[in-house]
NUZABA-508083 format. One record per residue: residue number from 0; y, x, z of N, C-alpha, C in turn. Coordinates in nm, 2 decimals, padded with zeros to 4 digits. Atoms other than C-alpha are relative to their C-alpha. Layout:
# NUZABA-508083
   num      n_v      n_u      n_w     ca_v     ca_u     ca_w      c_v      c_u      c_w
   NUM        Y        X        Z        Y        X        Z        Y        X        Z
...
This chain:
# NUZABA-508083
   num      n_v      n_u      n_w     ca_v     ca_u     ca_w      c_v      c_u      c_w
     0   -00.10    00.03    00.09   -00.66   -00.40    00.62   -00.02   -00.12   -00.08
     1    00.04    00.15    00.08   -00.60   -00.74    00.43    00.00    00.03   -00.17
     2    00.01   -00.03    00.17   -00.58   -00.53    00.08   -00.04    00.09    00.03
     3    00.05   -00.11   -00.01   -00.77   -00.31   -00.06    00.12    00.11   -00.12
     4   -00.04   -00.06    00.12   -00.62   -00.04   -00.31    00.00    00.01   -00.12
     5    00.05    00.01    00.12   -00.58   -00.06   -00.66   -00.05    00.09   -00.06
     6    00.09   -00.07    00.08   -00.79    00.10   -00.90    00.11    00.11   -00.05
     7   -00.15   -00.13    00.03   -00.57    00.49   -00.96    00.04   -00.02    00.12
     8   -00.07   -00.04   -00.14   -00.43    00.50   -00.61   -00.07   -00.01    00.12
     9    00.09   -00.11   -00.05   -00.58    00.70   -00.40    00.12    00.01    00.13
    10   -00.09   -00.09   -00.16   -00.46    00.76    00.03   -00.11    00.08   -00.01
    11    00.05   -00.12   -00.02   -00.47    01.11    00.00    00.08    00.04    00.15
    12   -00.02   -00.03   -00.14   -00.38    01.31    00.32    00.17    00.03    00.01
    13   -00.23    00.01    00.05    00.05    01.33    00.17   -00.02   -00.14    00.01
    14   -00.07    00.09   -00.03    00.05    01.01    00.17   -00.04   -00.08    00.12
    15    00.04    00.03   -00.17   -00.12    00.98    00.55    00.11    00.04    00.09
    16   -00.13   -00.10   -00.03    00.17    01.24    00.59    00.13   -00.11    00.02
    17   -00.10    00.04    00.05    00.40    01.02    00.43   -00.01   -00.16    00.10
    18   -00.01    00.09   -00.06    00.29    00.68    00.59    00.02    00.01    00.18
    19   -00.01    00.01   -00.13    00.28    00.77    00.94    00.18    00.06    00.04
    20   -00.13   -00.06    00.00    00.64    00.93    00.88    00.02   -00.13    00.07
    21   -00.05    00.11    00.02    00.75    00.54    00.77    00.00   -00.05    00.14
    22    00.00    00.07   -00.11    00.57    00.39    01.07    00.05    00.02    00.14
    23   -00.13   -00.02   -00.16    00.74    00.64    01.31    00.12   -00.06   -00.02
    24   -00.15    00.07    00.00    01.08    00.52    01.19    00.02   -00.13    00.04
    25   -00.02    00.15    00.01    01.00    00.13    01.19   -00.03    00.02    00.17
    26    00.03    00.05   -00.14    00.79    00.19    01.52    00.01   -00.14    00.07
    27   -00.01    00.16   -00.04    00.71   -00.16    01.59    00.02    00.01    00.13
    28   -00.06    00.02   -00.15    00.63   -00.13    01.95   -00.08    00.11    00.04
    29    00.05   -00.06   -00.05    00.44    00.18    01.99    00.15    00.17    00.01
    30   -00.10   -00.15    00.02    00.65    00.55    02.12   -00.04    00.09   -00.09
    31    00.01   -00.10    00.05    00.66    00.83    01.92   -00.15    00.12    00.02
    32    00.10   -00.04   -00.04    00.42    01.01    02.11   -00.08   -00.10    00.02
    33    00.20    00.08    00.09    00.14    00.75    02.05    00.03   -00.03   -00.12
    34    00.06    00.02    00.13    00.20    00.72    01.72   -00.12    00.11   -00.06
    35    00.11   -00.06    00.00    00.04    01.02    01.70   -00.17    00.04    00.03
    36    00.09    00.02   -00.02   -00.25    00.95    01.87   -00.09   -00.10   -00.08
    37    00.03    00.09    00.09   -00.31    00.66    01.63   -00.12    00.04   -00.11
    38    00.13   -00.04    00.18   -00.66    00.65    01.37    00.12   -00.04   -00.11
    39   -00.08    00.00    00.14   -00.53    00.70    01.01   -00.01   -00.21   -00.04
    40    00.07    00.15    00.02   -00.71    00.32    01.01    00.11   -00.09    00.04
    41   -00.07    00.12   -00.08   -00.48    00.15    01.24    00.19    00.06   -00.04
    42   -00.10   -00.02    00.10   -00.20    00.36    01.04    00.05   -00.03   -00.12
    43    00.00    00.08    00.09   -00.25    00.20    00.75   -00.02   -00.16    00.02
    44    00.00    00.17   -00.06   -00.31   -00.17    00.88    00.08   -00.01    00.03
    45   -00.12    00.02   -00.05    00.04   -00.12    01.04    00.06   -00.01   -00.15
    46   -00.04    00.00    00.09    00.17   -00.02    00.72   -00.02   -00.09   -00.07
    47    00.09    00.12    00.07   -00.04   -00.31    00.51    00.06   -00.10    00.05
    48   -00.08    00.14   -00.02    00.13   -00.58    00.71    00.12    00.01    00.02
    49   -00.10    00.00   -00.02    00.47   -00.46    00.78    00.09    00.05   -00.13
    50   -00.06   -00.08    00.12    00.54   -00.26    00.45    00.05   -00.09   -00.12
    51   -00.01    00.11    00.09    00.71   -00.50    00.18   -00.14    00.02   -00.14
    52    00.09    00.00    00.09    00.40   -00.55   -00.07   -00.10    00.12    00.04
    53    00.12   -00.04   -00.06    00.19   -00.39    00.19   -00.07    00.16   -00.08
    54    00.07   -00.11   -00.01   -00.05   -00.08    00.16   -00.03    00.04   -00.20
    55    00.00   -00.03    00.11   -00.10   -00.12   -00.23    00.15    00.04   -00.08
    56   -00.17   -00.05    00.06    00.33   -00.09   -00.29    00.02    00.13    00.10
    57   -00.04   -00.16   -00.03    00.34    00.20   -00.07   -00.06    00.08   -00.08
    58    00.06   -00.06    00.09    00.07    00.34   -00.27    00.02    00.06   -00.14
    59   -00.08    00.02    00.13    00.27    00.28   -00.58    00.10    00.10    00.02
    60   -00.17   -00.09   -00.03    00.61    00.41   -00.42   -00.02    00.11    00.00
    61   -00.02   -00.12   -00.06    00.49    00.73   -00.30   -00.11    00.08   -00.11
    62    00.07   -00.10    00.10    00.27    00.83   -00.64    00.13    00.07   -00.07
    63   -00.09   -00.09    00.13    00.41    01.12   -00.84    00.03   -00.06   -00.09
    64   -00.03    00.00    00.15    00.59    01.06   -01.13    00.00    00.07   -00.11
């Protein structure tokens, strides 16, 4: 990944939930059935470069309020 996380946000396993959701929808070029097969690793690097303000603004977007 080209960022790291800010200090307070935390990938917990809801928002592993929640990011692999995203990247089934965008699905760059992988099917549905391999997203699943995907490391959480290479599920967040997708997300990190595709996600507007990358893996630290998803991090943001999807904490509790």
């Amino acid at each position: 990944m080209s960022t790291q996380p800010e200090a307070g946000l935390v990938v917990t396993e809801q928002v592993l939930c929640e990011a692999r959701g995203w990247v089934g929808d965008c699905a760059w070029r992988e099917e549905p059935e391999e997203l699943d097969e995907l490391p959480d690793a290479a599920i967040l690097a997708g997300l990190d470069r595709h996600y507007a303000g990358g893996l630290p603004q998803f991090l943001r977007d999807t904490q509790p309020r």
